[in-house]
KEKE-3310 file (N, C-alpha, C; in steps of 0.2 Angstrom, whole numbers, plus 5000, padded with zeros to 4 digits):
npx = (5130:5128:5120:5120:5117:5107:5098:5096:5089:5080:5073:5071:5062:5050:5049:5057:5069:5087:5101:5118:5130:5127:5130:5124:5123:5118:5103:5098:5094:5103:5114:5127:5137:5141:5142:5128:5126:5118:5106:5087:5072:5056:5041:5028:5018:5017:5029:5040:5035:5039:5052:5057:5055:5064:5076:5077:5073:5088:5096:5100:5104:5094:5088:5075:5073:5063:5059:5073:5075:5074:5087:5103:5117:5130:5148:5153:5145:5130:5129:5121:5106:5096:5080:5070:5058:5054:5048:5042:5034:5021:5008:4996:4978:4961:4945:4931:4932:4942:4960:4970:4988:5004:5017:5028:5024:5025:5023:5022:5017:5002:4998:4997:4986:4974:4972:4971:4959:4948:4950:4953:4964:4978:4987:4995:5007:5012:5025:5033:5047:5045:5042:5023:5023:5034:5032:5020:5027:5035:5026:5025:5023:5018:5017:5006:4998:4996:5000:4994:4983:4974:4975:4967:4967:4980:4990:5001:5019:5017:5028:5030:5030:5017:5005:4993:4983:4981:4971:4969:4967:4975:4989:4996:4999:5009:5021:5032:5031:5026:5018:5024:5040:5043:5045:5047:5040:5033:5028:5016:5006:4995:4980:4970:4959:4951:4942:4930:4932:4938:4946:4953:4957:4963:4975:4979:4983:4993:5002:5006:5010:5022:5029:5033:5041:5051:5057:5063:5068:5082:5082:5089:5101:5110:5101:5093:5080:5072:5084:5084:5073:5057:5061:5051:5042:5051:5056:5070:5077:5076:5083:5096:5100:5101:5111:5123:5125:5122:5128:5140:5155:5159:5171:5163:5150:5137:5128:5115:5115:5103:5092:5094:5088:5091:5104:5116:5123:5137:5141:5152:5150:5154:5147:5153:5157:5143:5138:5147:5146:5133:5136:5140:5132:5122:5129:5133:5122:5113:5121:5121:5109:5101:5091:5089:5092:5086:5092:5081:5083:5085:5099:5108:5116)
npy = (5148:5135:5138:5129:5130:5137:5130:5122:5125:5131:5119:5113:5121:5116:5104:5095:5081:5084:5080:5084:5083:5068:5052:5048:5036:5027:5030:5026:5012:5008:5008:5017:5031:5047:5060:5072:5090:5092:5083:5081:5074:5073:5079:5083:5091:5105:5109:5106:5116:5126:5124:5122:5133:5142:5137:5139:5156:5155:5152:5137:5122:5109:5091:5078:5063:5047:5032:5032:5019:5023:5029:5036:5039:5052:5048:5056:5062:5075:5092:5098:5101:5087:5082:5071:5061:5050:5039:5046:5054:5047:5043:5035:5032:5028:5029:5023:5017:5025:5029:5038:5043:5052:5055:5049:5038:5020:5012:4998:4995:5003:4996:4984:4988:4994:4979:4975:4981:4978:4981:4981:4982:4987:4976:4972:4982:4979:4974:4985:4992:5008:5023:5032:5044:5045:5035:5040:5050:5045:5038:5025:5005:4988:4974:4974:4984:5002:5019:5028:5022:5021:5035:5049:5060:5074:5080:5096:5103:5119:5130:5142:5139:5135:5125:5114:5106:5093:5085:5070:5070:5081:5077:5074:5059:5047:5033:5029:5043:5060:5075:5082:5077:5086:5098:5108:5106:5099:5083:5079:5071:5057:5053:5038:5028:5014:4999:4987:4973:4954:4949:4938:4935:4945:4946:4933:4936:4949:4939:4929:4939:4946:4933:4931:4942:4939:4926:4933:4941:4951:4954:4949:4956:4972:4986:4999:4995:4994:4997:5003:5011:5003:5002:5010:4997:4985:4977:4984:4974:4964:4967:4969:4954:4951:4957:4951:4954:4952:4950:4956:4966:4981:4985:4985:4984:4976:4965:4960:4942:4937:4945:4954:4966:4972:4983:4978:4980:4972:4972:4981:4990:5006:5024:5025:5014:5009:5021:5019:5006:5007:5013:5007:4997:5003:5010:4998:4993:5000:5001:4987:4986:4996:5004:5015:5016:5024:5028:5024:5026:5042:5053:5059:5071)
npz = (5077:5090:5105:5120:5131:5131:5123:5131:5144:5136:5133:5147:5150:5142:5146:5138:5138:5133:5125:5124:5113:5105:5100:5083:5080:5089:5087:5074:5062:5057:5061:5063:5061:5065:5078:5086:5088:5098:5105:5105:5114:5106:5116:5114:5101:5102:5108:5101:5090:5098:5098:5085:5081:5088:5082:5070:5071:5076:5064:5063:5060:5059:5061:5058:5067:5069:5071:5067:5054:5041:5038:5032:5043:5042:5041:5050:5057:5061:5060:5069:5077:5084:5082:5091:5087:5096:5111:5118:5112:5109:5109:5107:5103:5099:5094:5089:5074:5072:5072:5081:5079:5089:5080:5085:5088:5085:5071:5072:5084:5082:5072:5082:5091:5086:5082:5094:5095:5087:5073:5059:5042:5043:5044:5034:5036:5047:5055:5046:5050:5058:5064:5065:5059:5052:5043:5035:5031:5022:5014:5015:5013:5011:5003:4994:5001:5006:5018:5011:5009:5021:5029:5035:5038:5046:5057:5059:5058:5052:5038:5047:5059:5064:5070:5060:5051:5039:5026:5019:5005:5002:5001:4993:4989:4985:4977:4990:4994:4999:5002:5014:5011:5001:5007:5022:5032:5046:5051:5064:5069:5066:5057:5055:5046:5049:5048:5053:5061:5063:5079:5081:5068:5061:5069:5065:5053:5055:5060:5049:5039:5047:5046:5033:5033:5038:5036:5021:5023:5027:5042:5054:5053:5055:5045:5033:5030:5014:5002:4990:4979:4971:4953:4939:4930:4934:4948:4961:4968:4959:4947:4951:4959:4944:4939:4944:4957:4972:4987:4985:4992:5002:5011:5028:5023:5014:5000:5003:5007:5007:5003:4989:4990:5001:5009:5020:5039:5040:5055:5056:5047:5040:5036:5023:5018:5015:5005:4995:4991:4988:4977:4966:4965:4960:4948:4940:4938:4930:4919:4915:4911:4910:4921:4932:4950:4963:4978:4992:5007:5016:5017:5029:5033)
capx = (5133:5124:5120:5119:5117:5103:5095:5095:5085:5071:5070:5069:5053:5047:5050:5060:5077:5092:5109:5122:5134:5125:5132:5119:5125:5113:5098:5097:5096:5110:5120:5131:5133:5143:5137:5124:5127:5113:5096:5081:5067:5051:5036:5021:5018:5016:5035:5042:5035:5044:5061:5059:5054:5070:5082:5076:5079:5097:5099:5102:5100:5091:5085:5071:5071:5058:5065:5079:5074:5076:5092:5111:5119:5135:5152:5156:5139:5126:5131:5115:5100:5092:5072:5069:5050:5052:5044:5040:5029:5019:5001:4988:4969:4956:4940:4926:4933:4946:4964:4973:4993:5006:5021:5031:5022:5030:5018:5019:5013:4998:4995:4993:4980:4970:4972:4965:4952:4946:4951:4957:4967:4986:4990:5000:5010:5015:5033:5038:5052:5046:5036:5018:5025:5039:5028:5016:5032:5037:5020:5027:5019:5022:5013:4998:4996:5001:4998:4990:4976:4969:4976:4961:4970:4984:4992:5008:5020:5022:5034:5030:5030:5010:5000:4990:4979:4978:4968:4974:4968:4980:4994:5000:5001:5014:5024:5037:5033:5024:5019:5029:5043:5044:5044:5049:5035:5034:5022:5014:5001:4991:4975:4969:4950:4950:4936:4928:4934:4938:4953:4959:4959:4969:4981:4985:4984:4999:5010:5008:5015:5028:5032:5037:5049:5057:5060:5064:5071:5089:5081:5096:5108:5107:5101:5089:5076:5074:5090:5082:5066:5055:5060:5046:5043:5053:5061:5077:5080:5078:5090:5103:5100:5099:5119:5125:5129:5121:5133:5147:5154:5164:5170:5157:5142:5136:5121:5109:5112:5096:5086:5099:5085:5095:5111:5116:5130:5141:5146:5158:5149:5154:5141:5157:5155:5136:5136:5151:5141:5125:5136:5143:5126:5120:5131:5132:5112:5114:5127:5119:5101:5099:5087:5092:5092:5087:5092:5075:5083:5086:5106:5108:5124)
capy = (5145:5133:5140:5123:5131:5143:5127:5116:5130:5130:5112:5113:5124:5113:5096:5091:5079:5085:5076:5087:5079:5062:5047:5046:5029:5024:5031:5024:5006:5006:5008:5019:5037:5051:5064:5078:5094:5089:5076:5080:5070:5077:5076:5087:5097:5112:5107:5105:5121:5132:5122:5122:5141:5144:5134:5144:5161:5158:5150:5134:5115:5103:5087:5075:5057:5043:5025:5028:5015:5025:5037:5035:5043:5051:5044:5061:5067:5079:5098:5103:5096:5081:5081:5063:5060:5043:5036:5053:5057:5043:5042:5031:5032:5025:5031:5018:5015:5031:5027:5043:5044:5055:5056:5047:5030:5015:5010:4991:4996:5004:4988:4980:4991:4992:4971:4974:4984:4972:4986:4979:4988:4988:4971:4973:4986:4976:4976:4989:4995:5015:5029:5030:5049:5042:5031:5047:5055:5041:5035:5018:5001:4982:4968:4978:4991:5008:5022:5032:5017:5022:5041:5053:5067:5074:5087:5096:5110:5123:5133:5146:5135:5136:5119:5115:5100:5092:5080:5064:5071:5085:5075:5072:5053:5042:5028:5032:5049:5062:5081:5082:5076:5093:5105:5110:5103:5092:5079:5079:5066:5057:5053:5032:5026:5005:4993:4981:4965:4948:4951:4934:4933:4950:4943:4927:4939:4951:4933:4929:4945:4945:4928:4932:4947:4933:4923:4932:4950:4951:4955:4948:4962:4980:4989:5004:4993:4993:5001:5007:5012:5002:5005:5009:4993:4979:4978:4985:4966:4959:4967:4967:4948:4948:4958:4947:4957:4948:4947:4963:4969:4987:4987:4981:4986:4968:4968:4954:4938:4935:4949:4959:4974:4975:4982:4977:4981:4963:4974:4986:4995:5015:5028:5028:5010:5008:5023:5017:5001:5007:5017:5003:4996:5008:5009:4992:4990:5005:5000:4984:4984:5004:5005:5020:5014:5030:5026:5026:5032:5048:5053:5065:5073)
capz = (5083:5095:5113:5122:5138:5132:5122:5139:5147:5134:5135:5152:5153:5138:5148:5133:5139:5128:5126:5121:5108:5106:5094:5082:5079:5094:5086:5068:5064:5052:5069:5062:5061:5069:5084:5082:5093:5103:5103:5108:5113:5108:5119:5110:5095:5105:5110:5094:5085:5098:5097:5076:5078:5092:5079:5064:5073:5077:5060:5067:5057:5061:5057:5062:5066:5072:5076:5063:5050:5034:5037:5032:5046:5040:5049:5051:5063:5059:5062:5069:5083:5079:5085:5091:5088:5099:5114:5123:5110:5105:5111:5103:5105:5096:5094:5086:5068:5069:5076:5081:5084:5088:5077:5087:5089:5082:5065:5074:5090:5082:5070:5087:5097:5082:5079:5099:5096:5079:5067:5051:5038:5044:5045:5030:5038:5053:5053:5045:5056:5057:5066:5061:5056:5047:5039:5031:5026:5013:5011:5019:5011:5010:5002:4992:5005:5008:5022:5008:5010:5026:5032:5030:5039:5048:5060:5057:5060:5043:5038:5050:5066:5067:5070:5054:5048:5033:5025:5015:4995:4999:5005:4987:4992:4980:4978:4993:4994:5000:5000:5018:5008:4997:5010:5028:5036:5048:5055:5073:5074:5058:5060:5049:5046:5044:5049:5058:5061:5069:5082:5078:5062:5061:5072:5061:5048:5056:5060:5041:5036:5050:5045:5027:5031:5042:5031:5014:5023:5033:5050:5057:5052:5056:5039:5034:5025:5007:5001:4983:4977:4964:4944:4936:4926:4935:4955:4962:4971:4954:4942:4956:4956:4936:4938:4947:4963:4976:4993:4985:4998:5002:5019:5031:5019:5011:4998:5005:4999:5008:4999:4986:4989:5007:5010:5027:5040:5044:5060:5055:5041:5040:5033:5017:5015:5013:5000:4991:4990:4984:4971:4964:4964:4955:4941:4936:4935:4924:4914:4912:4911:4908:4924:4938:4956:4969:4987:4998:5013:5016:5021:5036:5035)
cpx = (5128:5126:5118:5116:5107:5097:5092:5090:5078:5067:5068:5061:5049:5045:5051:5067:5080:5098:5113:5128:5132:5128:5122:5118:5121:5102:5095:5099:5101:5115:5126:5131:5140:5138:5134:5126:5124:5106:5092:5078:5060:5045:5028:5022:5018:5026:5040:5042:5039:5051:5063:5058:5063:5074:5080:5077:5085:5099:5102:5100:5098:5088:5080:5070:5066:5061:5072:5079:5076:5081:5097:5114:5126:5138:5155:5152:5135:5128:5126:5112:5097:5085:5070:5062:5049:5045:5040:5036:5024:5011:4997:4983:4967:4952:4935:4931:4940:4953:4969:4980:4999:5012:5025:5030:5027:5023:5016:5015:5006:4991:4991:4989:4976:4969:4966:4961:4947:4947:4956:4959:4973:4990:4995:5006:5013:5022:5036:5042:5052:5042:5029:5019:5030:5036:5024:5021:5034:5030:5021:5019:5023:5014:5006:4997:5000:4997:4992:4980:4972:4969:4971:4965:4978:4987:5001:5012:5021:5028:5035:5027:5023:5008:4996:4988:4978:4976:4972:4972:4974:4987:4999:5004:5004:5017:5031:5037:5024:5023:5025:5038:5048:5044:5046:5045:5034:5027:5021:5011:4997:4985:4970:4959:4951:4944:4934:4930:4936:4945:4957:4960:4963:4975:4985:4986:4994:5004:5012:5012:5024:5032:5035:5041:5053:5060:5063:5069:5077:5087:5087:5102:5107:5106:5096:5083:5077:5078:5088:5075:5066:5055:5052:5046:5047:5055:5069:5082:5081:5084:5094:5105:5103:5109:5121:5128:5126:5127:5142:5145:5158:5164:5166:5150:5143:5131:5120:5113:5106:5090:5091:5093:5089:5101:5111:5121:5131:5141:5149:5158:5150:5149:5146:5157:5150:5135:5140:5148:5139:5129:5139:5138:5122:5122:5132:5127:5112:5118:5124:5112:5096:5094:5091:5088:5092:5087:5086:5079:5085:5094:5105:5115:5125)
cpy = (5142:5134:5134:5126:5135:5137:5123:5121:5131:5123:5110:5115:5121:5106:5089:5088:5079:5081:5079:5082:5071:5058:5045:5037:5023:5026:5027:5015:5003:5006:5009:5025:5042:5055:5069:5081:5093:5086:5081:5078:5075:5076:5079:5090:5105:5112:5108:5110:5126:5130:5123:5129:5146:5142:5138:5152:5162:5154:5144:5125:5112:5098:5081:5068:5051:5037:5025:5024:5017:5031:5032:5040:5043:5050:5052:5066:5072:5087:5103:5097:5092:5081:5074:5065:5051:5041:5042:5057:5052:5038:5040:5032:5032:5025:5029:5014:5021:5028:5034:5043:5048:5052:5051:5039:5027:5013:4999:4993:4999:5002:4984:4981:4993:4985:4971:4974:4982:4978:4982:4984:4988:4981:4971:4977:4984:4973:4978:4994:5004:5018:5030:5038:5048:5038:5034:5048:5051:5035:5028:5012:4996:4979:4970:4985:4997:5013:5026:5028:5019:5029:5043:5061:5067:5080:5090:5103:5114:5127:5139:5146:5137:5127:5118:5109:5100:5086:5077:5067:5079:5085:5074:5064:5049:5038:5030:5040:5054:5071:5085:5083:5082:5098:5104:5108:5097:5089:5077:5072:5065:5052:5044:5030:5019:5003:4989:4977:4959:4950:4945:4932:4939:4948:4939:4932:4943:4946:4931:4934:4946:4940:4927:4936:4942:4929:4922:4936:4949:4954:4953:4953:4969:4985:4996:5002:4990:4996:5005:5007:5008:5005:5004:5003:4986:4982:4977:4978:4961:4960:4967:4960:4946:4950:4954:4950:4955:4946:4951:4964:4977:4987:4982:4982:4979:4970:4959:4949:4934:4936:4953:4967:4977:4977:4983:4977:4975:4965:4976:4991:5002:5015:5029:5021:5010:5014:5022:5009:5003:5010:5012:4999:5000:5010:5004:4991:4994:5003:4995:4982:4993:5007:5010:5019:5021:5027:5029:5030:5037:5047:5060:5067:5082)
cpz = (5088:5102:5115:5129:5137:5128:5128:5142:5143:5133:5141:5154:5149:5142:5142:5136:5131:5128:5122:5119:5107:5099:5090:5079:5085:5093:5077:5067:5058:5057:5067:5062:5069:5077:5081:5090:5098:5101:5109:5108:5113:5112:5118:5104:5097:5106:5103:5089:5090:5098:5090:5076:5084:5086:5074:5065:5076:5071:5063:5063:5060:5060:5060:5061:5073:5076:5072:5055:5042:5033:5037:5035:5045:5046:5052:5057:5060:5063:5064:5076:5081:5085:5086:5092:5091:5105:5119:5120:5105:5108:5104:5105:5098:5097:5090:5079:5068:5076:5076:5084:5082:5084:5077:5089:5085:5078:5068:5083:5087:5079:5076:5090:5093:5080:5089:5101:5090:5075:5061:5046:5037:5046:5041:5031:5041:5050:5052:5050:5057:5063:5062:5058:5051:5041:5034:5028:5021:5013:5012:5017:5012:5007:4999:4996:5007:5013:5017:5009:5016:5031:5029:5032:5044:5052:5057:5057:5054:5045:5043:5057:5068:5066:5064:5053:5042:5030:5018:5009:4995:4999:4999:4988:4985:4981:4983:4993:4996:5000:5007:5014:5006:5001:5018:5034:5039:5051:5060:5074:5064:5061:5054:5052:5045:5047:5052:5057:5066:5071:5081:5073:5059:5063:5070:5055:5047:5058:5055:5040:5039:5046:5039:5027:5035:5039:5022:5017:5028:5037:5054:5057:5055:5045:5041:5031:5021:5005:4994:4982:4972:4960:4943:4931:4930:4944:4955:4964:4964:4949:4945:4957:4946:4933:4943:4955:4970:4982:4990:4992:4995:5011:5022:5027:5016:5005:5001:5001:5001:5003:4996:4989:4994:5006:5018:5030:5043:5053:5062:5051:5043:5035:5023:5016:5011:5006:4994:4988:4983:4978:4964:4962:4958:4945:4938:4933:4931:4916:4911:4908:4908:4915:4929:4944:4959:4974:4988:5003:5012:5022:5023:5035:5036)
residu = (UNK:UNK:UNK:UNK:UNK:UNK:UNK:UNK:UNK:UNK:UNK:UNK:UNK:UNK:UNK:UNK:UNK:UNK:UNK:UNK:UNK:UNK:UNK:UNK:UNK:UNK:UNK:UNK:UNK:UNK:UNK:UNK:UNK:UNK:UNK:UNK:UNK:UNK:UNK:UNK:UNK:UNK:UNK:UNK:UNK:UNK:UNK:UNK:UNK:UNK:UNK:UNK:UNK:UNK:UNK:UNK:UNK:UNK:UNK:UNK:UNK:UNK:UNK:UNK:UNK:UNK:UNK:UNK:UNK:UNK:UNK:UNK:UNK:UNK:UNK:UNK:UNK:UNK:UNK:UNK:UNK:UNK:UNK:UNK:UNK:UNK:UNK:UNK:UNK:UNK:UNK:UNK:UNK:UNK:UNK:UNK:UNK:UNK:UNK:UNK:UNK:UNK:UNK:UNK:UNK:UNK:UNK:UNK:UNK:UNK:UNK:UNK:UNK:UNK:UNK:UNK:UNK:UNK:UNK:UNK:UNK:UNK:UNK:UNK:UNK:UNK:UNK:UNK:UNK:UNK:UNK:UNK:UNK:UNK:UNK:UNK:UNK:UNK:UNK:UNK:UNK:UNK:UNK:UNK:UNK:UNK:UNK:UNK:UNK:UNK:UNK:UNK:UNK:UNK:UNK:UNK:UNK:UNK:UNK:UNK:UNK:UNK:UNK:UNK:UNK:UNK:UNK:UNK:UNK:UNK:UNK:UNK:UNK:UNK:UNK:UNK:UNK:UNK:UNK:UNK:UNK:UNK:UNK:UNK:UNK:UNK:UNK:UNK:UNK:UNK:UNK:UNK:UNK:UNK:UNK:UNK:UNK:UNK:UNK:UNK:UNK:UNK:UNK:UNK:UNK:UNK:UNK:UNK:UNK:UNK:UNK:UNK:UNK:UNK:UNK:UNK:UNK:UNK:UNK:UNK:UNK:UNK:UNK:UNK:UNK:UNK:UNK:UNK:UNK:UNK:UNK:UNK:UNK:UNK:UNK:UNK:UNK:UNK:UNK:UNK:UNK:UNK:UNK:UNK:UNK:UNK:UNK:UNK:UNK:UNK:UNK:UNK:UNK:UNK:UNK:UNK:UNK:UNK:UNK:UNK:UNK:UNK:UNK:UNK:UNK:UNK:UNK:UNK:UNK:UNK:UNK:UNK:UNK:UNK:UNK:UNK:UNK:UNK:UNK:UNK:UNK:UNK:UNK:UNK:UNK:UNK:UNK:UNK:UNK:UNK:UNK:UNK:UNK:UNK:UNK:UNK:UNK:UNK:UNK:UNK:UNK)
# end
């Protein structure tokens, strides 16, 4: 049972703001999604190991989200605290060639203060709708590049709420995936190495890239991203094309007929749409083509 009253008091002396019973339909950018018992915004790592070491002795769930970008929040609410790693913990600094930030950064804000310090390297990332800790945790890529490309190291809370660093060959870095991933362990702050270079040729560099998810990818809708993981061997966007499924709906869930990799809410989509979709998705491509589609996002229920 959540002590609301006893949790407000340790956030209090943290100068963590809490919001008891919050829609998390205002935190995820699939803008859906029931309430969580309470939100907290985090504001340190020091903050954060003793609220995950408070929720762990009174057995207490909880779940951890950045800007949103890669959760299906069910219609039903999460029955536990949800740790917001947003704008309250999202310090950048840069230091020669080394760009260091917390958790809570946004991965395009850090494209751009690296684009203003001529550091090359993250052009191809600019976009990506995440946290630059979100982004370590599924090993987040576009267009040739991925985080694995330029993290050397990283901070983070273990299983037994102490602070800890680790460096990028031990991170088990993979396609969408991470050593985070596997385990209880979260991440505070990640720390990228790139390179010298001209500030405006990085610049048109990141409007190029922009300029292509503009024009291929539903940014006009609310979704979670890419809605499935690359099959080994071919993409999830093209055998969804090759079945003819492009612009199914269920309810408010769509699949792109922009980009079939998306599935998008028209406006009205539930957390029972969007999965009844993808499952329908799923079993077709299967059916037709023998390949098995896994949802990317991760579902929060």
């Amino acid at each position: 049972m959540i002590n609301i009253d006893e949790l407000t008091e340790l956030c209090g002396e943290l100068g963590c703001r809490i919001t008891p019973e919050c829609s998390l339909s205002e935190y995820v950018t699939f803008r859906f999604g029931g309430p969580c018992r309470a939100l907290i915004s985090i504001n340190s790592a020091g903050s954060a190991a003793s609220i995950i070491k408070y929720l762990n002795a009174h057995s207490i769930r909880y779940g951890i989200i950045g800007r949103g970008s890669n959760i299906i929040a069910s219609d039903e609410g999460f029955d536990g605290v949800i740790l917001l790693f947003g704008s309250d913990f999202a310090l950048i600094e840069i230091e020669g060639d080394t760009i260091k930030c917390q958790a809570g950064a946004l991965l395009a804000s850090a494209c751009v203060h690296a684009q203003q310090s001529g550091l090359t390297g993250m052009e191809n990332l600019f976009g990506i709708p995440g946290t630059v800790g979100g982004a370590l945790f599924m090993n987040a890529g576009a267009y040739g590049s991925e985080m694995k490309d330029i993290v050397v190291s990283a901070e983070y809370i273990d299983e037994n709420c102490e602070i800890k660093k680790i460096d990028a060959a031990d991170m088990r870095l993979s396609y969408r995936h991470s050593i985070f991933a596997d385990s209880k362990c979260v991440v505070t702050s990640v720390t990228m190495k790139l390179k010298k270079g001209d500030p405006d040729a990085i610049k048109a560099a990141m409007t190029e890239c922009m300029s292509k998810r503009s024009s291929k990818q539903p940014l006009e809708y609310p979704s979670a991203g890419s809605t499935f993981k690359r099959p080994e061997g071919s993409y999830a966007s093209l055998l969804i094309d090759q079945c003819g499924l492009k612009g199914l709906t269920c309810g408010g869930a769509m699949v792109s007929e922009k980009h079939s990799g998306f599935v998008i809410n028209k406006g009205y989509a539930t957390c029972s749409d969007v999965l009844e979709l993808c499952g329908k998705v799923q079993r077709i491509v299967k059916e037709k083509t023998g390949y098995v589609l896994e949802l990317e996002p991760v579902i929060l229920r």
